[in-house]
N, C-alpha and C positions, 0 to 999 in steps of 0.2 A: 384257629388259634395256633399260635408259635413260640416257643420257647429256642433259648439257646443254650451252648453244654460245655462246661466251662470244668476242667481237669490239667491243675499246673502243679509244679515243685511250689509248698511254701519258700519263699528268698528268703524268711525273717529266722532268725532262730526258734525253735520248737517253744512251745511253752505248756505243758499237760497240764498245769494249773488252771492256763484262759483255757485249754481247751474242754476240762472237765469240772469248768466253772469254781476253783477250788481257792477263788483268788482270796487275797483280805479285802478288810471296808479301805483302805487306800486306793489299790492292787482295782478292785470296784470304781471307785471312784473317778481314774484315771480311764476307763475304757467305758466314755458314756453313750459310745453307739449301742451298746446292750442295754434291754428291755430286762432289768431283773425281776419284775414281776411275769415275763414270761417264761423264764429261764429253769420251771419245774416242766414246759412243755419239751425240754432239751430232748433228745435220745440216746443214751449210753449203750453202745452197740458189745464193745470189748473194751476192759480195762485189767491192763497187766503190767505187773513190774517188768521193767525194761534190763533191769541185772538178770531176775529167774531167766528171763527168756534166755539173756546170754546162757547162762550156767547150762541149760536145757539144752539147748543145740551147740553149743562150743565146749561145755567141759568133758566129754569124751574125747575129747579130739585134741584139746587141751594138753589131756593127762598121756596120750599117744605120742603127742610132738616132746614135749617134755621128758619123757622115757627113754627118747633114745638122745636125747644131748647127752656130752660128756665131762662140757663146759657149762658152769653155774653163771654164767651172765650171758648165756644165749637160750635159756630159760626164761619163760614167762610165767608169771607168778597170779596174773591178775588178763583175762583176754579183754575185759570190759574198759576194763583202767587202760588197757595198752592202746586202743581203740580210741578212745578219752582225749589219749596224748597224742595220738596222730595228726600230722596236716593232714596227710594226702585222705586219708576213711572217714566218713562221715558215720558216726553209730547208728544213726537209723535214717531213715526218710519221711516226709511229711508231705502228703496230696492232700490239696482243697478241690472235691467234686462239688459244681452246682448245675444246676439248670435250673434256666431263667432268671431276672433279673430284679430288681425291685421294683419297679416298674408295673410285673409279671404277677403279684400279690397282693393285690385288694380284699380278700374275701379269708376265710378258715378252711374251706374246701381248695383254695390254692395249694397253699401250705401243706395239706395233706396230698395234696396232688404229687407233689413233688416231695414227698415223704416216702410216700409207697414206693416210686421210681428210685429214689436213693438204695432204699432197703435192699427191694427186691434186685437193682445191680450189684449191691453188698454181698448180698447174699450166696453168688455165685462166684465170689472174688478168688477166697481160698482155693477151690476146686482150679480155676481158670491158672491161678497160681502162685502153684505148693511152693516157691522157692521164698514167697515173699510171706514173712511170718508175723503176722501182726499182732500189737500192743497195746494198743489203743485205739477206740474209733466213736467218733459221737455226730449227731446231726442238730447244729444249732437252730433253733427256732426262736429264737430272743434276738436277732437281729434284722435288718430289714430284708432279708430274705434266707430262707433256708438253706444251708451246702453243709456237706460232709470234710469234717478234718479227718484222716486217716494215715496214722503210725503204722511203720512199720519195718522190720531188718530184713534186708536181702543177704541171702545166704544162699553161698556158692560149694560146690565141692570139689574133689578132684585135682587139688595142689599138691607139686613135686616138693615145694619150698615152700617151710612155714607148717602152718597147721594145714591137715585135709581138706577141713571146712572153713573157709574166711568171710568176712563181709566183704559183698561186692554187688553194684546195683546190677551193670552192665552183664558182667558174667553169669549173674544169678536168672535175668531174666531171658538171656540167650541159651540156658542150658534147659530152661522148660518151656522155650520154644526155637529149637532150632530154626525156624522159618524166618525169622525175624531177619531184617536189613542189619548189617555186620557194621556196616559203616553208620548208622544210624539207629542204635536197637532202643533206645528209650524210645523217640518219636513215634517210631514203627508199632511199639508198645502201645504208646497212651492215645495212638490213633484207632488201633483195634479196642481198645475200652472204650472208646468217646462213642463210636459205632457201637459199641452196647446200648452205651446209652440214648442215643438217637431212636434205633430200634426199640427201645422201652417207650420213648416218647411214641412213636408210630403208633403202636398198639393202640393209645389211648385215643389216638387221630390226632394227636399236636405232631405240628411239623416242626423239624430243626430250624432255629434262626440261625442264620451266619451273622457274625458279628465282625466288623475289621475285617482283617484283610488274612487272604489264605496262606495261611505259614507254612502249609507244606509245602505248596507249588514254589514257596519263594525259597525254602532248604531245600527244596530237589534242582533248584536252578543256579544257586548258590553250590550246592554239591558236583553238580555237572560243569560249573566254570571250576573249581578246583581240581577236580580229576584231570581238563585239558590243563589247565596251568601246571599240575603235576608231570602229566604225558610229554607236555612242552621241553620240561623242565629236563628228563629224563633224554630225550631223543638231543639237545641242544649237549650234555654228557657226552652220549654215544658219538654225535657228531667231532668233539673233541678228542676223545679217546682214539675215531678212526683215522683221526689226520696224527696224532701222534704212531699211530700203528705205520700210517701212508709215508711221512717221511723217517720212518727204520726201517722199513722196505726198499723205500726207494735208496738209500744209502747206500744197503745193500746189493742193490742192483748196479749201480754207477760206479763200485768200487773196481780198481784198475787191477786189471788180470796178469801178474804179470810170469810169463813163461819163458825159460831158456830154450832160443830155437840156434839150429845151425842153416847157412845154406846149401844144398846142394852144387858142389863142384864137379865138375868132367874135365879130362885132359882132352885138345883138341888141336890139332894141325892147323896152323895159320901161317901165309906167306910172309915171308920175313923182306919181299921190294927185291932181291937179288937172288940173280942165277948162279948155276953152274957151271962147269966146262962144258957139259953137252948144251949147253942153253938153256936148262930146265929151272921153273919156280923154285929158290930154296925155300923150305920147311922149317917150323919150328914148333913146338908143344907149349902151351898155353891152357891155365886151369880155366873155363870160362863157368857161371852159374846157371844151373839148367832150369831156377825160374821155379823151383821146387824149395822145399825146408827139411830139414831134419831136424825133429823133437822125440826128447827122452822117451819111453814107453811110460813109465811113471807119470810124465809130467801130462802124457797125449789123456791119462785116463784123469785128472786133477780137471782139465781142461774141460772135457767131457761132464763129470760131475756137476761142474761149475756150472755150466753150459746149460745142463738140466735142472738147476735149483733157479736158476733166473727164469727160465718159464716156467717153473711154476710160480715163483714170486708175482710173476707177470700176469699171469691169470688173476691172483688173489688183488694184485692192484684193480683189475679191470670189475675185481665183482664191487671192490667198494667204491669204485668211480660209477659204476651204473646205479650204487642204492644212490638219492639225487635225497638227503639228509636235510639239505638245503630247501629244495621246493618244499617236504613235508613240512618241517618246522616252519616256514612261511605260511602253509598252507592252515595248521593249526593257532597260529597266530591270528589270523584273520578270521578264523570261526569261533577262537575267543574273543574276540573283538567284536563278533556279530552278536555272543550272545550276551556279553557285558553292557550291549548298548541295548539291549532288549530287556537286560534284568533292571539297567535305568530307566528304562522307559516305564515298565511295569511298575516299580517303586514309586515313580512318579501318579501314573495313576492310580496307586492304592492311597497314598497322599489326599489325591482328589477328590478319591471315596469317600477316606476320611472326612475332610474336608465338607463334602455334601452329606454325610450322614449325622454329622456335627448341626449341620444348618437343619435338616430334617426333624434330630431330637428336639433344637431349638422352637423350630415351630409346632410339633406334639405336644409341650410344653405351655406354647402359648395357647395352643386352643381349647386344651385341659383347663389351664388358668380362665381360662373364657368361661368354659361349658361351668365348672366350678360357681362362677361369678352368677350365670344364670340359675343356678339351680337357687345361691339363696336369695338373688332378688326376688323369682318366684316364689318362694318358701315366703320372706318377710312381707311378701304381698296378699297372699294368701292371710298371715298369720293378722295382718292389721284388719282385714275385713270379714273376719269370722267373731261369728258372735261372744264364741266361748273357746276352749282350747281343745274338748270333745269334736266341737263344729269342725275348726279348721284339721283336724287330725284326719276328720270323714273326708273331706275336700281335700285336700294336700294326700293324703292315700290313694283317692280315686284318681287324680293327674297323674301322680309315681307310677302307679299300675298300668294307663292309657301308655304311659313313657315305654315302660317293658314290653308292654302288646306288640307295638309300631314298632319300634330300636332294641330289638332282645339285647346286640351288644352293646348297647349307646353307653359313651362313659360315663351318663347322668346316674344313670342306674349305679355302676363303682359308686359314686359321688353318697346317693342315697342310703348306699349299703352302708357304708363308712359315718355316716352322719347319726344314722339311727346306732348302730355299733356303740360310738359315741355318745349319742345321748343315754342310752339302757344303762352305758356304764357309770356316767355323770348320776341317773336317775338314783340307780343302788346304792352308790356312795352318797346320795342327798339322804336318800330313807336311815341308812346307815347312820349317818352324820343326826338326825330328826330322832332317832331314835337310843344317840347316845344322849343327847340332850335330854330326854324323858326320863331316862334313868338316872341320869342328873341331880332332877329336878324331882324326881319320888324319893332320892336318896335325901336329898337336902331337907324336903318338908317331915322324911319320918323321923330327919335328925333334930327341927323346932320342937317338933311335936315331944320327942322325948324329953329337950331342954323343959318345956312347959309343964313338965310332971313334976 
């Protein structure tokens, strides 16, 4: 046997009325997928005003934040009201827990199957977690299969601004379980309850169904293409930021040095073409450049300086010319490309799943409709060639029984459970109906009978 386990946010707005059946004969009227004749088998777990609870956990806290304002319109007057009026907070939360489907529910030992499994995960909710304070909680049995609606305020503590204690889903259930994934703490959350409850199935020997398609694996992969789309995003920055840093560097670097030099001069003897009286080279002095400079003392150590801020500029070029900003960000691109082309591929065959699980229920459906079909052609076969209605009840019992012996799980058996179910209940309301008539009809003659006096 298999069951599946089903714990989501209600999307619909709250409504404690349907939920603790409190509706009008309209209000009734309008929601005819309930069974109001079953709807005494409900179970009212916890029912509490939703203001007390405020007042209970927020007006200490209230009356704190309140006491130290100095300004009369940054006072709150009402925390429930203020909550009320907010987009962004929601006042409370609402989860629908089930297991198993309707499908899952032919018999009264179903129902309670999955009664006790509600409870007893109910039951250790508070304990598992104090932060989430609950206000309501009931398990419907009046519709075609049993689940838990469960109210209730998440409440946080530990704010600089505002009040101490606020509503908060995320905060609330990350600060009574630090362990939880930061980037994902709801999930992470209703993955370790759902695992409760699988483990409570186990116990009983029913295995978990998997139903659809795996939503974790598909937000852990969905999460992993955002983080590199993020990293991408971040490193494609840095590479911009380092090419504005590369050319104020380099600017820097190519700016033109400019220094006053002199050059060095020598006085030097050079033939001037004509002699003397004794016949000798004449002479003359000439400054000529000995191929040397002279620069300031000031300016030799400017130069210097200078000299020494360009290599090091020069290093810091060379470190961010070797980080290669360029291959990484390429590199990250194409591994988000591999995994984007992976998560559609995935998608696609969850799709298909779909798809063939669709065609599956389709045909359960039809061999149900089939198995259905034989049971009362049998039944109306039996029924025409029995003597009496005793007779055929002996005969049609003996086959039903043979059925169970051979096919303990056969769906004829559901089929005969439901049918007998059926008629016992058609039976008592005949008797019922047989028997209001009688009183009818003793009433009517002791009312002749008096006329005739």
């Amino acid at each position: 046997m298999s069951m599946s386990v089903s714990m989501k946010k209600s999307t619909s707005k709250t409504n404690i009325k349907h939920n603790n059946r409190t509706m009008s004969d309209k209000e009734k009227e309008r929601n005819s997928h309930i069974d109001s004749e079953r709807s005494s088998e409900n179970k009212y777990l916890v029912q509490r005003d939703l203001k007390e609870l405020y007042q209970e956990e927020f007006g200490g806290a209230l009356e704190n934040y309140n006491a130290k304002q100095k300004r009369k319109d940054r006072k709150i007057d009402d925390y429930f009201k203020h909550i009320q009026s907010s987009k962004k907070t929601a006042l409370q939360q609402e989860m629908i827990i089930q297991v198993g489907d309707k499908d899952d529910f032919s018999s009264k030992e179903d129902f309670e199957k999955a009664n006790e499994i509600l409870e007893e995960w109910f039951a250790g909710f508070e304990e598992r977690n104090p932060n989430l304070k609950i206000y309501n909680a009931v398990i419907h049995n009046d519709e075609a299969s049993p689940h838990m609606h469960l109210n209730f305020v998440p409440v946080a503590d530990g704010y600089k601004r505002g009040l101490e204690k606020q509503v908060s889903f995320d905060r609330a259930i990350t600060q009574q379980d630090p362990l939880l994934d930061k980037t994902r703490p709801f999930e992470d959350w209703r993955e370790k309850e759902v695992l409760l409850l699988e483990k409570l199935l186990l116990e009983r020997g029913i295995e978990r169904k998997i139903v659809g398609t795996n939503e974790y694996k598909d937000v852990n992969d969905y999460k992993e293409k955002k983080d590199l789309e993020r990293e991408i995003k971040q490193l494609e920055g840095d590479l911009s930021q380092r090419k504005t840093e590369l050319k104020a560097l380099n600017e820097k670097v190519s700016s033109k040095i400019e220094v006053p030099v002199k050059r060095q001069m020598k006085n030097i003897e050079v033939p001037t073409g004509e002699k003397n009286l004794f016949g000798k080279e004449k002479m003359k002095v000439e400054k000529k450049p000995t191929g040397k400079l002279l620069v300031d003392e000031d300016d030799f150590k400017e130069v210097v300086t200078i000299a020494n801020q360009n290599e090091e500029l020069r290093k810091q070029i060379s470190k961010i010319l070797d980080t290669d900003f360029a291959k990484e960000n390429k590199m990250l691109k194409e591994n988000n490309k591999v995994l984007l082309n992976e998560w559609e591929k995935e998608s696609k065959e969850n799709t298909q799943l779909k798809k063939e699980n669709n065609a599956l229920k389709a045909r359960v459906s039809s061999l149900t409709n089939e198995i259905e079909n034989i049971y009362k052609t049998t039944k109306e076969y039996f029924k025409d060639r029995a003597s009496d209605f005793e007779a055929f009840r002996s005969v049609f019992g003996r086959w039903t029984d043979k059925i169970k012996e051979k096919l303990p799980g056969s769906q004829i058996k559901h089929v005969h459970d439901r049918s007998e179910a059926k008629e016992n209940k058609f039976s008592l309301e005949r008797v019922a109906e047989l028997d209001k008539v009688a009183k009818q009809q003793k009433s009517a003659k002791k009312r002749n009978m008096d006329l005739e006096r």
